[in-house]
C-alpha positions in Angstrom: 0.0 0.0 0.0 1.0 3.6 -1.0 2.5 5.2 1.9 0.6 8.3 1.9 -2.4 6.5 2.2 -1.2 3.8 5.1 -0.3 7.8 6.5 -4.0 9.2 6.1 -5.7 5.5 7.2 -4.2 6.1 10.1 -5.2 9.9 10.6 -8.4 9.5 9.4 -10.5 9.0 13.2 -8.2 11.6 14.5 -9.5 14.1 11.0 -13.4 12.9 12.0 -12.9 14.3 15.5 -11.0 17.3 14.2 -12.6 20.6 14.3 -12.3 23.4 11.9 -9.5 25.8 12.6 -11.3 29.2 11.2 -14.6 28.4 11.1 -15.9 32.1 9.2 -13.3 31.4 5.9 -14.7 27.9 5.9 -18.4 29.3 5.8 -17.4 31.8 3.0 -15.9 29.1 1.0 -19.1 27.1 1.1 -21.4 30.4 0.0 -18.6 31.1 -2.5 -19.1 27.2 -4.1 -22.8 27.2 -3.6 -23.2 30.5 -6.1 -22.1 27.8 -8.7 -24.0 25.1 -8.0 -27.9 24.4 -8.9 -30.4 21.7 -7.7 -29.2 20.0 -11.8 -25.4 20.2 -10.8 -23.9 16.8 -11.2 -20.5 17.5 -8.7 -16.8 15.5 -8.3 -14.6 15.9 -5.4 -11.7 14.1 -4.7 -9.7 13.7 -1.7 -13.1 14.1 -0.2 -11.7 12.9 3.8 -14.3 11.9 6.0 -16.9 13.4 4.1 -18.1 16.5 5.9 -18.3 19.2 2.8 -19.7 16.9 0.2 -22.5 16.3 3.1 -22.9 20.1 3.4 -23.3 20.8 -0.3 -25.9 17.8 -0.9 -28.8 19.6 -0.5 -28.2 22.5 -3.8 -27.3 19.6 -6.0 -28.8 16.6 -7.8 -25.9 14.4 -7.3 -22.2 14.8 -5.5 -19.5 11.7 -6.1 -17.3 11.7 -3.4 -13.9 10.2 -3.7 -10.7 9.6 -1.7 -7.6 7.1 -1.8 -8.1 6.1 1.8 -10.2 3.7 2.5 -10.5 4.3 6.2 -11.7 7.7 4.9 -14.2 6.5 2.9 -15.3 4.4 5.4 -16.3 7.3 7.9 -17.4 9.4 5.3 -19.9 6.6 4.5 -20.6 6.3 8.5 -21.8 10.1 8.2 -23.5 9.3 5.0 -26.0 7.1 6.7 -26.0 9.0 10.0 -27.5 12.0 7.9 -30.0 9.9 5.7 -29.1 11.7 2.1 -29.6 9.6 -1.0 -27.9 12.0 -3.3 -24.0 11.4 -2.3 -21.8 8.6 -3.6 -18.5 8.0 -1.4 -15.9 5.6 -3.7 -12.6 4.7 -2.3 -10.8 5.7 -6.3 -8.6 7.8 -8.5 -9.5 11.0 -10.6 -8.3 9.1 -13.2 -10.7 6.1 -12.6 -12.0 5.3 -16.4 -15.5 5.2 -15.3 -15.6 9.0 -14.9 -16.2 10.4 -18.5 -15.2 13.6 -20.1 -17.5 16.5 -20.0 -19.6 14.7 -17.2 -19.3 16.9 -14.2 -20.5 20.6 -13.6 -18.2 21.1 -10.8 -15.2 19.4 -9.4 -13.8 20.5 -5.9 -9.9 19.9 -5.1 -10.1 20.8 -1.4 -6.8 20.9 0.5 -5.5 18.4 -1.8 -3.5 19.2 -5.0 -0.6 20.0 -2.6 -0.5 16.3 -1.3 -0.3 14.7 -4.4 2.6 14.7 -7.5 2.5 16.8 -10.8 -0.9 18.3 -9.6 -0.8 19.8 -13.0 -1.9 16.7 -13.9 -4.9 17.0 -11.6 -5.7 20.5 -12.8 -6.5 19.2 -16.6 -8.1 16.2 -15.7 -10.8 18.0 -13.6 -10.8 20.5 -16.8 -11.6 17.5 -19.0 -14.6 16.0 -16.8 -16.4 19.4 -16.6 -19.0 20.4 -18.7 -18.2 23.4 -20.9 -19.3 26.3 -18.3 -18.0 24.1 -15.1 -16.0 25.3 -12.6 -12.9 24.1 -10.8 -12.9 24.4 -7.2 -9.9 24.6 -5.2 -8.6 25.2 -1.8 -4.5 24.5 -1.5 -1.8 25.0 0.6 0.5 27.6 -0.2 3.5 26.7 1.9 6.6 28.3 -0.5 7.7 31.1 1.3 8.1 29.7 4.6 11.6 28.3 4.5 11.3 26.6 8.3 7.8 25.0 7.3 9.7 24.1 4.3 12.8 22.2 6.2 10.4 20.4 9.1 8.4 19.2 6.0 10.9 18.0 4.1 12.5 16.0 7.4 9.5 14.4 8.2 8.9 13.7 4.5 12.4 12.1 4.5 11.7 10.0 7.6 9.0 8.6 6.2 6.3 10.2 9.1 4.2 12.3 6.7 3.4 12.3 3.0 5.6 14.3 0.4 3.8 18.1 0.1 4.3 20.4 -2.7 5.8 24.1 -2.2 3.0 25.6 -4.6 3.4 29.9 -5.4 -0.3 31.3 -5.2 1.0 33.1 -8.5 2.1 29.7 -10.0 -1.3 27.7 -9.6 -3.2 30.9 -11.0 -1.4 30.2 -14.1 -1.6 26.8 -14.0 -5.2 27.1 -14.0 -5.5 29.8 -16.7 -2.8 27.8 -18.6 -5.4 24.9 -18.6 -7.8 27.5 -20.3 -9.9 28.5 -17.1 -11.1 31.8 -16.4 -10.9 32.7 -12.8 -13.7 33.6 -11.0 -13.1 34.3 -7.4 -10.0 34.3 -5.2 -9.7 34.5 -1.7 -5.8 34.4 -0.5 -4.7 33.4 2.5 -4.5 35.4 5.4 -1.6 34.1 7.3 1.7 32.0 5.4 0.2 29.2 7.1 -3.4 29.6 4.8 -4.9 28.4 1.7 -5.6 30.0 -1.7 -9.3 29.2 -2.5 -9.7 29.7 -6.4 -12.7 29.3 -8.7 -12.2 28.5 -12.1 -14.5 28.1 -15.3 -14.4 26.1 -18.1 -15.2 27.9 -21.6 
């Protein structure tokens, strides 16, 4: 098994119980996606976690598929699922690149606190551009770690020692042009407030 994902199996109850460290950017995040979803919006999100956002937006979409590489993710997130009774959310323990997702299928694909836990994320970025719908959007939330040289060295020694999962140093700048490279259009932006934040972009698919 992947290390990374032995790593987040064994986080995952620990993430459940977590609570959300700024609660009033996570609740601006969620209006921000809901302006671009609709009660027809067929959504992706991968690296899903336990679940919790995909839950939240259920109810202003027909249909939300779920997805994560750890299985002891999916396996809360599905716990939740049936906790909250809602028919209208699919949890899969798969890839972004699973076949069985076609092109120009999606309206929306969210890529929350994710695309700097896994390699060549550009690859990530035009994938979700192929499975949207001409007029979809990209979601994204990401950690933007590049400038902070200490963050960087701690990292990168736990990294080496094999106790967390390799992170990518991503430049706000540089994923807003790897996203416009792709041929979105950016919507919305909210940077991050601190060098520990998160950029949060929207992006739309001609």
């Amino acid at each position: 098994m992947d290390k990374s994902v032995r790593f987040w199996d064994r986080m995952a109850e620990r993430y459940a119980r977590q609570s959300i460290s700024n609660p009033d950017v996570y609740q601006k995040k969620l209006e921000l996606t809901q302006q671009y979803l609709n009660p027809e919006s067929r959504v992706l999100e991968f690296g899903c976690g336990t679940g919790s956002t995909a839950l939240t937006h259920a109810t202003k979409v027909q249909h939300i598929v779920a997805i994560d590489y750890s299985p002891k993710m999916i396996e809360i997130a599905n716990r939740k699922l049936a906790e909250a009774h809602v028919d209208n959310v699919t949890f899969s323990c798969t890839s972004l690149f699973d076949p069985e997702y076609e092109e120009e299928s999606f309206d929306a694909v969210l890529a929350l606190n994710v695309l700097h836990l896994v390699d060549n994320y550009q690859r990530f970025i035009q994938r979700a551009y192929d499975l949207l719908k001409p007029g979809g959007v990209f979601i994204s939330s990401t950690a933007v770690l590049d400038k902070n040289r200490l963050l960087k060295l701690i990292l990168g020694s736990g990294t080496a020692l094999g106790l967390i999962p390799k992170i990518q140093f991503i430049a706000q700048d540089q994923l807003e042009n790897n996203l416009t490279e792709c041929g979105f259009t950016l919507k919305e932006k909210l940077s991050p407030s601190s060098r520990l934040g998160s950029v949060f972009l929207i992006g739309k698919k001609s």
